[in-house]
N, C-alpha and C positions, 0 to 999 in steps of 0.2 A: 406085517412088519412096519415101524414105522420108528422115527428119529429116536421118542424116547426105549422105544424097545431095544435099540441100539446102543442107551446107555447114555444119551445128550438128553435133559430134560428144560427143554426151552423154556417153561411155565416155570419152573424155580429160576432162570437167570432174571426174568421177569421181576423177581419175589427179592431175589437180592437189588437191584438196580433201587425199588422201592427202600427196601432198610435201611442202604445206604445213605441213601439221599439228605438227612438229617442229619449225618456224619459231616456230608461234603458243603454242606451249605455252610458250615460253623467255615470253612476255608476261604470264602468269597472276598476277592478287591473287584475296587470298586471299575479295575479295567475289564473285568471281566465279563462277555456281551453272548448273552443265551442262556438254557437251562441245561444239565446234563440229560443224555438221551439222543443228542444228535450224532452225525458222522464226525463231526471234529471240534475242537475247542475252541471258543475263538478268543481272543486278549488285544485290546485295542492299549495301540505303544505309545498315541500321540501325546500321553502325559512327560514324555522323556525324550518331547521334543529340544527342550531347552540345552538337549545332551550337546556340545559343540558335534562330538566324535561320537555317537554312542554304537557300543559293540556289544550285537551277543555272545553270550557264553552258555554252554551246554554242558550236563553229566547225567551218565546212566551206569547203572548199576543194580547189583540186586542184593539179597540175603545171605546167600554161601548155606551151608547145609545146618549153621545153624539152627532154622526151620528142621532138623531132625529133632534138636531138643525139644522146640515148640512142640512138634506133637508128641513129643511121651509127655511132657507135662501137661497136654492139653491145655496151653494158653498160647492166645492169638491175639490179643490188644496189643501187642510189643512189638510184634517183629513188624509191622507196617512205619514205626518211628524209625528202625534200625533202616529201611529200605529208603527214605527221604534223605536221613541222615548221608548215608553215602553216596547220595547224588550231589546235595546240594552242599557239603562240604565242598567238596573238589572245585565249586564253581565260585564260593566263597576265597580260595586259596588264590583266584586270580583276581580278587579285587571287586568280583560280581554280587549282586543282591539279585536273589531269586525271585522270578515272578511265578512261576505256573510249575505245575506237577502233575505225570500220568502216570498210572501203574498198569501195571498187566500182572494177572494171576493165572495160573493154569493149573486146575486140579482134574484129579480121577472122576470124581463125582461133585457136584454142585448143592452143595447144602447153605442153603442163605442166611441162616445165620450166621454160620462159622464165616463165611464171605464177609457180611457186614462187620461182622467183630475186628477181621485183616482191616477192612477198609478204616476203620475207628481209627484202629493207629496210625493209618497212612495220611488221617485228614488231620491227627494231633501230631504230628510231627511237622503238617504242611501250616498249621497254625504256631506253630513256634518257631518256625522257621521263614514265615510270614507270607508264603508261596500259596497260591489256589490252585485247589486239585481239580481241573478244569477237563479231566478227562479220563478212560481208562477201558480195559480190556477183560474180563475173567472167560476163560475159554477151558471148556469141560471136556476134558480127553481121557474116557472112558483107554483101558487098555494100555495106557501110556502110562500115563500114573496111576498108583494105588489109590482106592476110594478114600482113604482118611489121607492122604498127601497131597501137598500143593508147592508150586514153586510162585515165589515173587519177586518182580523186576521192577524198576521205575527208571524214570526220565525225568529232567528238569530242563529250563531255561533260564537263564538268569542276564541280568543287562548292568552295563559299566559304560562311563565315560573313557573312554581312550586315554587320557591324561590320568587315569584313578587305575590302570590295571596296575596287576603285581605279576611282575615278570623275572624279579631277582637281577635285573642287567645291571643295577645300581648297588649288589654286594660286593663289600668290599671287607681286607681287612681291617679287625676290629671292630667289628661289629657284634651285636650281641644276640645269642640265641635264647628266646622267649619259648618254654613248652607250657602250654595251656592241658592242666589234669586231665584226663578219658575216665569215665564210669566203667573201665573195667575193659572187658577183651574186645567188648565192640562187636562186630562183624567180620573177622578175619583169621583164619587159622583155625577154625573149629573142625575139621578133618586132622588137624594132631591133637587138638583139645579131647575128640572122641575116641582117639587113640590112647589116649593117655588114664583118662576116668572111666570106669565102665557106665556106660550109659542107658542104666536100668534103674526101674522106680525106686527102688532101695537106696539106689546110689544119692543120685538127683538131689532125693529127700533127706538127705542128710547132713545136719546141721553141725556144724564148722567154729570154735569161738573165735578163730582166727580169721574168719571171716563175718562172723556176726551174724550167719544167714544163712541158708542151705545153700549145698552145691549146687542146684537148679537155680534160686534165686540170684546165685551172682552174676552166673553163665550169659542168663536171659537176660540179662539188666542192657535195657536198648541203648545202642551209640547215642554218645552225644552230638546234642546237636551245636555250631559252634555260630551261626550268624548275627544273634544278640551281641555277641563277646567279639564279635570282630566289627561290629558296628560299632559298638561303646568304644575303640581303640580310635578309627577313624573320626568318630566325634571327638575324640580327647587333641587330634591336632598332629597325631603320631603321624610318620608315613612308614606303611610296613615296604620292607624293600623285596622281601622273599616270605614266603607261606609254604609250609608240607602239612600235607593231610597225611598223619600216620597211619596207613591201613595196612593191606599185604604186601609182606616186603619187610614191613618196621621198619626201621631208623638205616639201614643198610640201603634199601633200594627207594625210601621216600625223601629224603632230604635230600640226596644228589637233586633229584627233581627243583629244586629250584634253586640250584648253583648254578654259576657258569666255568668258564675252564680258566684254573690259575687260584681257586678258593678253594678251599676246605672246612668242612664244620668240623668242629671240636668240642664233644660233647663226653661232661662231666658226670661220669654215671651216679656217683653220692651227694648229685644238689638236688636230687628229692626223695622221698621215700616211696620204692617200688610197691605196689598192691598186693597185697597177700596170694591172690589169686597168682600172681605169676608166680610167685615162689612156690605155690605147694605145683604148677605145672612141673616145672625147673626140676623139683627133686621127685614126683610121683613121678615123673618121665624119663627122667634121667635125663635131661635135654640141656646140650652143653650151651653157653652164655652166650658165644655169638649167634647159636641157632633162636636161640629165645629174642635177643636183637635184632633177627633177620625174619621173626615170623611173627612176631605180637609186638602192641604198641606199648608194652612195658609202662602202663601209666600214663602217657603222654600222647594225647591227643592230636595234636595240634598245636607246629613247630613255630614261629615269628621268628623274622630275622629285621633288626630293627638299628640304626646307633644307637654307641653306647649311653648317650647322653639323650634317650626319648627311652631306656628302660625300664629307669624307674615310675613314669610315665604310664608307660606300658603295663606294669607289673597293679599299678592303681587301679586304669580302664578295666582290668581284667576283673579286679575286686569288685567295681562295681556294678559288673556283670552276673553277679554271685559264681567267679570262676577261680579256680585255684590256680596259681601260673606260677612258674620260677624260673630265674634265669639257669640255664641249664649248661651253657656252654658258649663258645666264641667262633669269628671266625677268622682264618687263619690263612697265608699267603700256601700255594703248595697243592698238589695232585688233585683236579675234585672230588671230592668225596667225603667220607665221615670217619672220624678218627674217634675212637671211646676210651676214656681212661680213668 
């Protein structure tokens, strides 16, 4: 008896570490000090010595079952964007730019390419999002997981001057609510999504005019990523006062997140056009409109709370991010929380 008889095949983690590695380089800054391979990552900060106050900021996160559709479609370049995507959003929301990125995988069995293929997308997502994957984990648990299953998590770091966070303390009323488009459902709620669709090849593969694309193709379509778009806002001069990352929850339990008590957002359900996608969930599901506000981000990615007089402003930054944004709603003296109308 021995390790691999047991169903760990250490010679193939080997073989992925190698695949990978041409993936992870395309992710490299220039803080970054060693090769991958070692016990830990190292990232030297003294470049952001000049920070008077400088603070880090942290986000982890993973996929959600998502990755069930991955594997009926057999596609794996995507979901490693959606897994960066939801770290380094959150660290974006408070004003932070991402330095560094780890993932961890855990499958049933260890097949290297299928590994390498995950990792692709999690070093193109760290390259859009302009973080080094400076580190990471795939650990092969025979018995735990099915041979064709994997789950994926990541971490990020991200660093802000103390005078540059976004903490919302400065919303006030009259203020205006900035939402930045989403490429669709993202990463969140795919446990009613799979409820709702049957999630069988036939299904999947069935092409939609109303969506321009197969039910699989929309599904999959990896979160956006938002730190270009919130860089172009900051370089335009704006100050954002408040930030919501739309994930789980939607617009009910993510926008309180960056209120304080004595405001309200007020949010304009007809200042844009919801995605098809939500709509055939809504009616395939039978899913009543608050619960669809409470569990997808109905189009809207990513909330800005901004004065009235840096929106339109705002609304510019955002275009020349190639991002779609609309003022979406205001904010309002009164209980905190989010009023829809």
């Amino acid at each position: 008896m021995d390790y691999k008889k047991a169903g760990v095949d250490i010679e193939a983690g080997y073989q992925s570490v190698e695949l990978m590695k041409k993936h992870i380089q395309k992710t490299m800054r220039s803080e970054v000090l060693g090769g991958i391979g070692g016990f830990s990552g190292a990232f030297d900060i003294s470049n952001f010595k000049d920070m008077k106050e400088p603070i880090l900021l942290s986000g982890t996160d993973g996929v959600g079952t998502k990755l069930k559709l991955a594997f009926l479609l057999n596609k794996h370049d995507t979901v490693g964007i959606d897994c960066v995507a939801m770290c380094v959003n959150d660290v974006i929301c408070a004003g932070g730019e991402p330095l560094f990125f780890l993932d961890y995988i855990a499958c049933g069995k260890n097949d290297p390419e299928k590994i390498a293929t995950i990792v692709s997308g999690i070093a193109q997502g760290c390259v859009m999002s302009g973080a080094a994957l400076i580190g990471g984990e795939t650990a092969e648990m025979p018995g735990f997981y099915p041979k064709e299953e994997y789950d994926l998590a990541g971490f990020t770091v991200g660093v802000a001057d103390k005078k540059d966070l976004i903490t919302g303390e400065e919303i006030k009323k009259g203020d205006v609510l900035i939402g930045i488009a989403s490429s669709g459902v993202h990463s969140n709620g795919f446990s009613l999504v799979r409820n709702v669709f049957k999630m069988t090849e036939e299904a999947v593969n069935t092409y939609y005019d109303s969506l321009g694309a197969t039910l699989g193709e929309t599904l999959i379509t990896p979160t956006k990523i938002y730190v270009k778009a919130m860089k172009s806002v900051k370089a335009a001069g704006v100050h954002v006062k408040g930030c919501s990352h739309i994930t789980g929850g939607g617009f009910y339990e993510n926008i309180p997140r960056m209120l304080h008590d004595g405001v309200q957002a007020v949010v304009n359900k007809n200042s844009y056009e919801v995605p098809p996608i939500f709509k055939m969930l809504s009616v395939d599901g039978d899913i009543e409109e608050h619960m669809m506000y409470n569990t997808f981000n109905m189009g809207i990615g990513m909330v800005l709370a901004v004065a009235e007089e840096d929106a339109d402003k705002t609304i510019e930054a955002l275009k020349s991010a190639d991002e779609a944004a609309y003022i979406i709603g205001s904010v309002k003296a009164g209980e905190k929380g989010v009023v829809l109308c």
